[in-house]
N, C-alpha and C positions, 0 to 999 in steps of 0.2 A: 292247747297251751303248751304241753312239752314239758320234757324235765327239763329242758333249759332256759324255761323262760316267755313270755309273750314277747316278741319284736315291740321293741321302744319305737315313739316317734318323735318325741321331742331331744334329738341328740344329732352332734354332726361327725364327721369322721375328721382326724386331725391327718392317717398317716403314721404309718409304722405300726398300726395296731391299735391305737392309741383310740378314742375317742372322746368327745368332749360333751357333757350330759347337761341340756338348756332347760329342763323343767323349773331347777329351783336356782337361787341367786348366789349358790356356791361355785356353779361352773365348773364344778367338780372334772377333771382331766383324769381319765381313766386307763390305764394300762389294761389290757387282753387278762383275763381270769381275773381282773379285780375289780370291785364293785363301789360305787362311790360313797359319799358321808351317811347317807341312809340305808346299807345296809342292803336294800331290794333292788336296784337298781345296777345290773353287772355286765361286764364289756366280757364279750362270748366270740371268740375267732373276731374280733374287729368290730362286731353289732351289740345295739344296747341291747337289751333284753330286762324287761319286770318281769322277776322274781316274784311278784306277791299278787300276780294278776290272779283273779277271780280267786282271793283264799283270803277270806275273812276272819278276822282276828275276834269280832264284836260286833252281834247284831242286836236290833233291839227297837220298837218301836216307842217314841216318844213325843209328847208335844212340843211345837215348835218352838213355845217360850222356852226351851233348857237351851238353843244354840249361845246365846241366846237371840230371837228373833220377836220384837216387838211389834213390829206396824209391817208384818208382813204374814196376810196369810190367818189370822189370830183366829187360834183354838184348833187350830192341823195339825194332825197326827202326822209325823214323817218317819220313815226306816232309814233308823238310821246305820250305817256303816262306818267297820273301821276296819284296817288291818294293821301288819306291823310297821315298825320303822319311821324315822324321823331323822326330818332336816335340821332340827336346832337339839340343845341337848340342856335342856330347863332341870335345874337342879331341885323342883319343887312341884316336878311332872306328877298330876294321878293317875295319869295314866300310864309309867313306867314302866311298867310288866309289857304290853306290849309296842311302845311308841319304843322303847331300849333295844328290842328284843333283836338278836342279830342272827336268829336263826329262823327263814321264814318257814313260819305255819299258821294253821288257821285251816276252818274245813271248807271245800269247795262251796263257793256261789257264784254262777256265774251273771252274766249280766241280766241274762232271760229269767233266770230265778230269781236275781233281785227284784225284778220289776210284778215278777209273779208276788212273791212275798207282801211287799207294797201293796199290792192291790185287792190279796186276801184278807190283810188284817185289816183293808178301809181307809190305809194312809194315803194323804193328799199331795206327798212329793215324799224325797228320799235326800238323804242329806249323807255326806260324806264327813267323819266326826272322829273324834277320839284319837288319832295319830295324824300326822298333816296331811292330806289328801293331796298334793302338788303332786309328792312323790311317786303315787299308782295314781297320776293324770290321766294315760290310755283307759286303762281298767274304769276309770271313773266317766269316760269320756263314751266309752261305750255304752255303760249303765245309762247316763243320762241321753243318750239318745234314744234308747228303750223305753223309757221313764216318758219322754214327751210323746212318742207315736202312744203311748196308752194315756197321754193327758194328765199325767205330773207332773209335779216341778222338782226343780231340782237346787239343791244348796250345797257351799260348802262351808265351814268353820275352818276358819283356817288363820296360819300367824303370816299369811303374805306375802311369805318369804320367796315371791314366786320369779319371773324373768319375764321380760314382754314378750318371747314366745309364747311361755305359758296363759301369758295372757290373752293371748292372740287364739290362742286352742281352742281354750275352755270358754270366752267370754260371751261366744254364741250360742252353750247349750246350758251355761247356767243362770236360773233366776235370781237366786239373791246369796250376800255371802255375809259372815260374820266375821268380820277381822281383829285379831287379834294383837292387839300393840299390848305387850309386856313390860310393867313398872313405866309408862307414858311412852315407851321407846327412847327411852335416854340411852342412850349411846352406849356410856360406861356402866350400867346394867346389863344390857342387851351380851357386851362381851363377857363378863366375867359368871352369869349367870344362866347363859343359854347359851355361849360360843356362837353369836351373830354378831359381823362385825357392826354393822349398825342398818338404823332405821330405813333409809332410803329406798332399797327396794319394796319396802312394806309401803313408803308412801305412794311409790309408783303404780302399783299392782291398786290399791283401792281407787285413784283418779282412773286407771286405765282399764278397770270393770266400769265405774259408772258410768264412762265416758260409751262406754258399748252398753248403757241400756241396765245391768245388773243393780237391781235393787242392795245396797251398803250399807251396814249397820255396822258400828266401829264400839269394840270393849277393849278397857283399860283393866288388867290384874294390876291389881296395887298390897304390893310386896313392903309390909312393916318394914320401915327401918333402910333396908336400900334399896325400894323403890319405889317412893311416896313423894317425889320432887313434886312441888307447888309449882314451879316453873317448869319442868319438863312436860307436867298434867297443863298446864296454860298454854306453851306450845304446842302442843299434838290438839290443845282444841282451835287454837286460831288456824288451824292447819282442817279441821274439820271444815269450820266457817268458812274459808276461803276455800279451799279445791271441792269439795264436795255437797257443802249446802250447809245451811243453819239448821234445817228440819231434818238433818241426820239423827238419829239415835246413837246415845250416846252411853256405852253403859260400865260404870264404875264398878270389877268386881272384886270383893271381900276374897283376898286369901286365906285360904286354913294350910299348916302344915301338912309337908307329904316329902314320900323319897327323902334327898339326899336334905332336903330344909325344917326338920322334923323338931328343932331344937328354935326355931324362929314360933313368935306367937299370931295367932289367926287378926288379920287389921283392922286396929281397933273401930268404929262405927262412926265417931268424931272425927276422925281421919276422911274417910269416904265423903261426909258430910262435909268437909273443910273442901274438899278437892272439887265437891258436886258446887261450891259456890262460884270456885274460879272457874270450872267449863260454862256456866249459865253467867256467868261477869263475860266472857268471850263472845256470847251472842246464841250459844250451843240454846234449840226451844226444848228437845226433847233429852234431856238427862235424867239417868236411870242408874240405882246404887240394887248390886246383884249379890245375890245370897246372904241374904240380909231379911228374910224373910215376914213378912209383917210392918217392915218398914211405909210410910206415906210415899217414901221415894221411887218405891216399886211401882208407883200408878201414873198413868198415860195421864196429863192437866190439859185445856183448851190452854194454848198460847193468849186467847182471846180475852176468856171472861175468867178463866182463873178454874173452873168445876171443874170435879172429877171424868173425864171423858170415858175414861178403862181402867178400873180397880182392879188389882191383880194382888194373891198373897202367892208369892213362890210362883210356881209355873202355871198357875192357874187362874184363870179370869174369873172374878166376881161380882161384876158388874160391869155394863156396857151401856153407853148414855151416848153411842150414836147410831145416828140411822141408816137409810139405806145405802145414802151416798159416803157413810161418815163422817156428818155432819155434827158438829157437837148441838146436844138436841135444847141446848141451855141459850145458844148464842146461834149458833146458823153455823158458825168458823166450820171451814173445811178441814180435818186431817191430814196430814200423810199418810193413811196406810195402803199397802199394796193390798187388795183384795178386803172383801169384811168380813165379821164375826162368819166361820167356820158353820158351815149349813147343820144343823140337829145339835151344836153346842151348847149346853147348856151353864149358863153362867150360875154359881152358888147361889148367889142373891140374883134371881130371875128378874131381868129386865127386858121387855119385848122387844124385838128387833122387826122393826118396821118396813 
C-alpha cells in the first residue's frame, strides 16, 4: 500500500497536475497534495491515490436483515466493513465519528484477510457498510474479488451517490445493494441536510446496477418534520415501479436523533405508516417500515393471498411459510427472493423448510 496511498482507478488526469476523481457524482477536480470531498481520496504528484485502502474503520459481523437486505439471501451472516470518510455530509449521521473523520485511520485488513475473516466466523458474503463505500471503490473491488474466488457474495449499503464509471467498476463483482434515498430524495433536503445537490445520480446508479444483474433493495430515512414529503415519498416510489420493478423492496426507515440533529424527535410511527400507504397506493408489493421493531410491517405478506410468507421482529426471522422454491406455502405465489432461508437457521418460531 505505501505511505502514500493505493494507486486510484477510478480517476482521469486533467493536466497541470490537476486530476479529476470519477468514483462518486461530485467530480471532485483535484489539485496535486489535495484530496477531494471525502477526505481519503488524494491527488499525489498528478495520480489519485486511496488513502484508506485496506485500513478499517469498523468491522463486525452481522445479519443481512440490518443492511437492510430482505429477499436476498435471508438469515446470512455478512462481514461487514467500513472505513473513514464520506461523500455526503448528513447532519443526522450515526455514524459521524468515522464517516467525518478526516484523518485516515483504522487498523490494517487487507483484502486477503477480509476474506479470511468472513469465512472464519461462517459468513455467507461481506458487505461494505457504515461510511459510503463508493469512495474506497478499489479497496472494495479487490475484497470482492476475493470474496467470490472463496464463493461469497458481496454487498454494498450505500446512498448511490455514485457516477456510471463507478457503476461500470463495481456492477460485475457486486450481488446486491441497499440504496439509500434520504428524506424520499427531495431535492431541497438532499441540499441543506447532506450537501448533495440532488437525487439524480442516485437514480441512475440503482437502474444502472439492476440493469447489470445486481439484486436492489431501495430504503427511504424519513426525517420528522423536513423530510416526510407525502409527495416526494410518492415520487421516488412511482420511480421504484417504473425503472426497477413493483417486486422491489421497499423499506421505510424511523429516524432517531444523532450528531448535529439531536434536538429533532425520533418519526413518529403514523408517519411511516401514512408514507407505507402511498408507496403500496404506487403499485410498490413489498413495503417494509425499519426500526420499528415488533411492528406487522416488518413481515414479508404473499402479494397473492394476503399470509404471512416471513415474520421477522428486528433483524430476525421468526417464521418462514416458504418452501424450497419460495413459494408461499398458503397459495403456491412465487416470491422474490434471491436465494432461501440461510442453510442451519433457525427461525424463533420453528417452521420447517422443505
Amino acid at each position: 500500500m505505501g505511505s502514500v496511498g493505493h494507486p486510484a482507478t477510478l480517476y482521469e488526469p486533467l493536466g497541470g497536475g490537476k486530476v479529476r476523481c470519477t468514483a462518486c457524482a461530485r467530480y471532485c477536480t483535484i489539485p496535486s497534495g489535495s484530496h477531494g470531498f471525502c477526505f481519503v481520496r488524494k491527488n499525489v504528484d498528478g495520480r489519485l491515490v486511496l488513502l484508506s485502502y485496506g485500513r478499517a474503520s469498523a468491522v463486525q459481523v452481522d445479519p443481512i436483515e440490518k443492511k437492510p437486505l430482505s429477499h436476498f439471501h435471508p438469515g446470512a451472516r455478512v462481514y461487514s466493513i467500513g472505513t473513514v470518510g464520506c461523500n455526503w455530509r448528513c447532519q443526522y449521521c450515526q455514524n459521524a465519528e468515522i464517516s467525518q473523520e478526516r484523518e485516515v485511520v483504522g487498523r490494517p485488513l487487507s483484502p486477503s484477510a477480509a476474506v479470511r475473516g468472513a469465512v472464519g466466523y461462517g459468513c455467507e458474503g461481506v458487505t461494505f457498510t457504515y461510511n459510503e463505500p463508493t469512495i474506497f471503490a478499489e479497496y472494495a473491488l479487490d475484497v470482492m474479488r476475493e470474496a467470490r474466488a472463496a464463493g461469497l457474495f458481496s454487498n454494498f449499503v450505500t446512498n448511490g451517490y455514485m457516477t456510471p464509471e463507478a457503476v461500470e467498476a463495481l456492477g460485475p463483482h457486486l450481488d446486491a445493494v441497499s440504496v439509500d434515498f434520504k428524506g424520499s430524495g427531495e431535492a431541497g433536503f438532499l441540499r441543506k441536510y447532506i450537501a448533495a445537490k440532488g437525487p439524480e445520480p442516485i437514480f441512475d446508479s440503482a437502474v444502472g446496477l439492476k440493469r447489470r444483474g445486481v439484486h436492489v433493495e431501495i430504503t427511504d430515512l424519513i426525517v420528522p418534520e423536513v423530510g416526510e414529503s407525502v409527495a416526494a415519498t410518492r415520487t421516488l416510489a412511482r420511480f421504484v415501479v417504473d425503472e426497477l420493478g413493483a417486486s422491489t423492496p421497499f423499506h421505510l426507515l424511523r429516524f432517531h436523533p444523532d450528531y448535529k440533529m439531536m434536538g429533532f424527535p425520533s418519526t413518529p410511527v403514523a408517519t411511516l405508516e401514512k408514507l407505507h400507504a402511498v408507496a403500496v397506493g404506487e403499485g410498490l408489493e413489498y413495503v417494509y417500515l425499519g426500526n420499528v421493531w415488533g411492528h406487522p410491517l416488518e413481515h414479508t405478506y404473499c402479494p397473492k393471498c394476503g399470509d404471512i410468507a416471513v415474520e421477522r421482529y428486528g433483524f430476525t426471522i421468526r417464521s418462514w411459510n416458504l418452501d424450497a422454491e419460495n413459494r408461499c406455502r398458503l397459495c403456491g405465489h412465487r416470491l422474490p427472493f434471491v436465494g432461501r432461508l440461510s442453510e442451519g437457521y433457525e427461525p424463533t418460531f420453528a417452521t420447517p423448510v422443505a
